[in-house]
C-alpha positions in Angstrom: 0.0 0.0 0.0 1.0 4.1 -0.6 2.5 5.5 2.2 1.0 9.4 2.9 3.2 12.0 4.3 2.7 14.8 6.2 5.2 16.0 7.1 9.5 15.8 8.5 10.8 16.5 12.0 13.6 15.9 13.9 13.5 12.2 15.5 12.4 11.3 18.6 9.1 13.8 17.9 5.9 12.2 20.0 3.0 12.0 18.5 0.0 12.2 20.6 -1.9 8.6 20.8 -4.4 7.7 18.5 -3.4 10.4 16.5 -5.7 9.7 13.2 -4.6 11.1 9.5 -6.9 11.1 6.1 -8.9 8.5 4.8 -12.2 6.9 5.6 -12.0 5.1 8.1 -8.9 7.8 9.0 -5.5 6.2 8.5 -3.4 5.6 12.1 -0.7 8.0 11.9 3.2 6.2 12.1 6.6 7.8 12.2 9.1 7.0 9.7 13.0 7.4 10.5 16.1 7.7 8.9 19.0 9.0 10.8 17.9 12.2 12.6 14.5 12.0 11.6 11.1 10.7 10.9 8.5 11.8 8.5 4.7 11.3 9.6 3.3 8.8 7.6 0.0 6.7 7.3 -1.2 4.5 4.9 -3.0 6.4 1.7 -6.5 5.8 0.8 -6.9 3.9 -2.3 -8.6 7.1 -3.8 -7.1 10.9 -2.2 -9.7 13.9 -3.1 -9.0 17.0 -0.9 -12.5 16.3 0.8 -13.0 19.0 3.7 -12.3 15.9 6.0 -9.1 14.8 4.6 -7.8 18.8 4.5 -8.8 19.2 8.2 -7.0 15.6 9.2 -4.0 16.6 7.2 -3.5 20.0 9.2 -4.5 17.9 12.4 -1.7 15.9 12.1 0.9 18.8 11.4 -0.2 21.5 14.1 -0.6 18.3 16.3 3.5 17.4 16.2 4.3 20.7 15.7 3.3 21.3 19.6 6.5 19.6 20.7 8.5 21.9 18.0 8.9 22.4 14.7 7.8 20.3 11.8 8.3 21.1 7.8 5.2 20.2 7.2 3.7 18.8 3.3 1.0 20.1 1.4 -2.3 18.0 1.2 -1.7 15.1 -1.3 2.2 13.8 -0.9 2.2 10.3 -1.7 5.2 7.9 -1.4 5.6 4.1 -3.1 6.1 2.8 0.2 7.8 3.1 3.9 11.5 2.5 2.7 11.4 5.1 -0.6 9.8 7.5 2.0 13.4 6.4 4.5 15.7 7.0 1.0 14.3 10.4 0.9 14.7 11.4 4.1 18.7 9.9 3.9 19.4 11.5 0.9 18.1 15.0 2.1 19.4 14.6 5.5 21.3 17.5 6.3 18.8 19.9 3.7 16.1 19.0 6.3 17.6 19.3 9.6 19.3 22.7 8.5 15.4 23.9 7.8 13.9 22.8 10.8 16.6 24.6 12.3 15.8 28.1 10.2 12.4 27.2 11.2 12.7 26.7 14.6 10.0 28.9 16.8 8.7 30.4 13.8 4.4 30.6 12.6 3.0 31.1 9.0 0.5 34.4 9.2 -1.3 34.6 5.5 -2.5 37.8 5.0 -5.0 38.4 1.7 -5.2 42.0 0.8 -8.1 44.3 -0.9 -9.5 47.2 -1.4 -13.0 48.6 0.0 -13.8 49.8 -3.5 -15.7 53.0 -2.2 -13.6 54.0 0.1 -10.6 53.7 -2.0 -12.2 56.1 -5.1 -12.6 58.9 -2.3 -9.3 58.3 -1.1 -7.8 58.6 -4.4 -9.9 61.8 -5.4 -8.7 63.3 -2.1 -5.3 62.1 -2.5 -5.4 63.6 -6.6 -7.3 66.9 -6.9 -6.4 67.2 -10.3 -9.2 64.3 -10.8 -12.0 66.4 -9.2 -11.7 68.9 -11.5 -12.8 66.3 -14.7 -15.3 65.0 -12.0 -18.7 65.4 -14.6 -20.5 66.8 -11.7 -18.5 69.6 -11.1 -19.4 70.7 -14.5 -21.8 73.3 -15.7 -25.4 71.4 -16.7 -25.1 69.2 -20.2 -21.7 67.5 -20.1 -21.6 64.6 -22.6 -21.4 60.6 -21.6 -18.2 61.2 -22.9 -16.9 63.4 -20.0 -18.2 60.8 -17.8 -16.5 57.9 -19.6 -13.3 59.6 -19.6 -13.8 60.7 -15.9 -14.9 57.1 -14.9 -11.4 55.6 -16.4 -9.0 58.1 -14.8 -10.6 57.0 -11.8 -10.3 53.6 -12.1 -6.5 53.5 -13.3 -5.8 55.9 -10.3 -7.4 53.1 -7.8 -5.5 50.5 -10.3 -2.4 52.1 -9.1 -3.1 52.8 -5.4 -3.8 49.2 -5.4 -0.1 48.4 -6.0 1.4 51.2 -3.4 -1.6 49.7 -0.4 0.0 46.7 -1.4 3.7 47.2 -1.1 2.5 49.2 2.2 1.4 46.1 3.7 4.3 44.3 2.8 6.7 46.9 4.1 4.4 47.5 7.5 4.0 43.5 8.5 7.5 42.2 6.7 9.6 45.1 9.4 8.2 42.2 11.8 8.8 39.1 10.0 12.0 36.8 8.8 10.7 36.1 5.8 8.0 37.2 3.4 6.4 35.1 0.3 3.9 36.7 -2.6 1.5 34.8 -3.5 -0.7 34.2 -6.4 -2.9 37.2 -7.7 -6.4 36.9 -7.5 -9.3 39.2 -8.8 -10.5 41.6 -6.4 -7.3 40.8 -4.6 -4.1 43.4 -3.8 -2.2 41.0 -2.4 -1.7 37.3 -1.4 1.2 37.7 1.9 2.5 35.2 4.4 4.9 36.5 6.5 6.8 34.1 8.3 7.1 35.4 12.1 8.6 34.2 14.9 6.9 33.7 18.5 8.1 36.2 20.1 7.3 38.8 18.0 4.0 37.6 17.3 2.7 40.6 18.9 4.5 43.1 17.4 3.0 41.7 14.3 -0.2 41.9 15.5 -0.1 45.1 16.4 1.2 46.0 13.1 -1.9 44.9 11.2 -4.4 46.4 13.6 -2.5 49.5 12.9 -2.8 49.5 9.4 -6.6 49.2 9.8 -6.7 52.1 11.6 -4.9 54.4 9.1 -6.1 53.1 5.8 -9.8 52.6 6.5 -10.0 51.9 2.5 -8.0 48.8 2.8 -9.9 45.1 4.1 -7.3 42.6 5.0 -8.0 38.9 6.0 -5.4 37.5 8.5 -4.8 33.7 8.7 -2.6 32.3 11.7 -0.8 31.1 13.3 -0.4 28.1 11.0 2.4 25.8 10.3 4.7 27.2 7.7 3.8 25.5 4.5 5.0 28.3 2.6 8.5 28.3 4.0 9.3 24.7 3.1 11.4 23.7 0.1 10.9 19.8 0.5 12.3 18.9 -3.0 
């Protein structure tokens, strides 16, 4: 049978007992070592789909041997042959991993998904560019053409277009002065920014702190913070 994995740490890691993976019936979840240490393994189901169930197990298992320190955890859906091709990778990448558990030692994964509130971000634009105000159609002496309001309408939009990029670096510059490490992710429509900011523990706060701060002086952006997680995006497992 296909060994799932969810993960690497250092040997010696306890897992909690009766500690249950994906599948249905949930697979028991086994430890797999090779020198200085074991990846978290259970049996794969004959047929992987990221059901809700299966993505929640999968996280389970990580945060659940990440509480005795840190684990470079896999995304949903690694699959291995077997036990002993699952060992030969761990040998052959021996010292790769342990020098990443290290860099990752006492360090969480904080996602943060950046965009704009779309009204408030046109009046922040038109107060930040008074030059715009004066093609606003309104502002105009009774029987401008669709055309003035087409052209207004554009300028507009292409100013917002471009405030979207500077909110965007903002937040990267505010929350990455309290990170290690910082990784873009992919764009999105409707979406400034895809962040995760990899932060360690004791500055969690100061993070924190950070992005309450940028809701208070940029009412015109809506950011959704996720964390603290395990720090998928931080792992090079290849």
């Amino acid at each position: 049978m296909t060994t799932y994995v969810y993960g690497i740490a250092p040997a010696g890691r306890k897992l909690s007992g009766g500690i249950e993976g994906v599948g249905d019936p949930p697979r028991p979840v086994r430890a797999v070592r090779s020198g200085d240490l074991v990846a978290l393994c259970s049996d794969a189901p004959a047929e992987l789909v990221p059901r809700r169930s299966d993505l929640l197990a999968h996280l389970h298992v990580v945060i659940e041997a990440g509480k005795e320190g840190t684990v470079l955890p896999l995304r949903f859906g690694g699959i291995s042959p077997d036990d002993e091709t699952v060992a030969a990778i761990l040998e052959e990448r021996h010292d790769r991993y342990l020098a990443r558990l290290e860099q990752l030692a006492g360090k969480d994964e904080f996602n943060v998904k950046v965009q704009h509130d779309e009204d408030a971000a046109r009046q922040v634009v038109l107060a930040d560019e008074p030059h715009l105000m004066n093609r606003r159609p309104a502002d105009r002496a009774a029987g401008g053409d669709s055309h003035d309001k087409a052209t207004f309408g554009e300028l507009v939009a292409r100013a917002v277009f471009e405030r979207g990029k500077s909110d965007a670096a903002l937040v990267e510059r505010v929350l990455g002065a309290h990170a290690t490490a910082v990784v873009r992710g992919p764009r999105a429509v409707g979406r400034l920014a895809d962040l995760s900011f990899l932060v360690e523990r004791e500055r969690r706060h100061a993070f924190e702190e950070a992005l309450r701060g940028l809701h208070q002086e940029h009412a015109h952006l809506r950011t959704q913070a996720t964390g603290p997680l395990p720090p998928y995006s931080f792992v090079e497992t290849d």
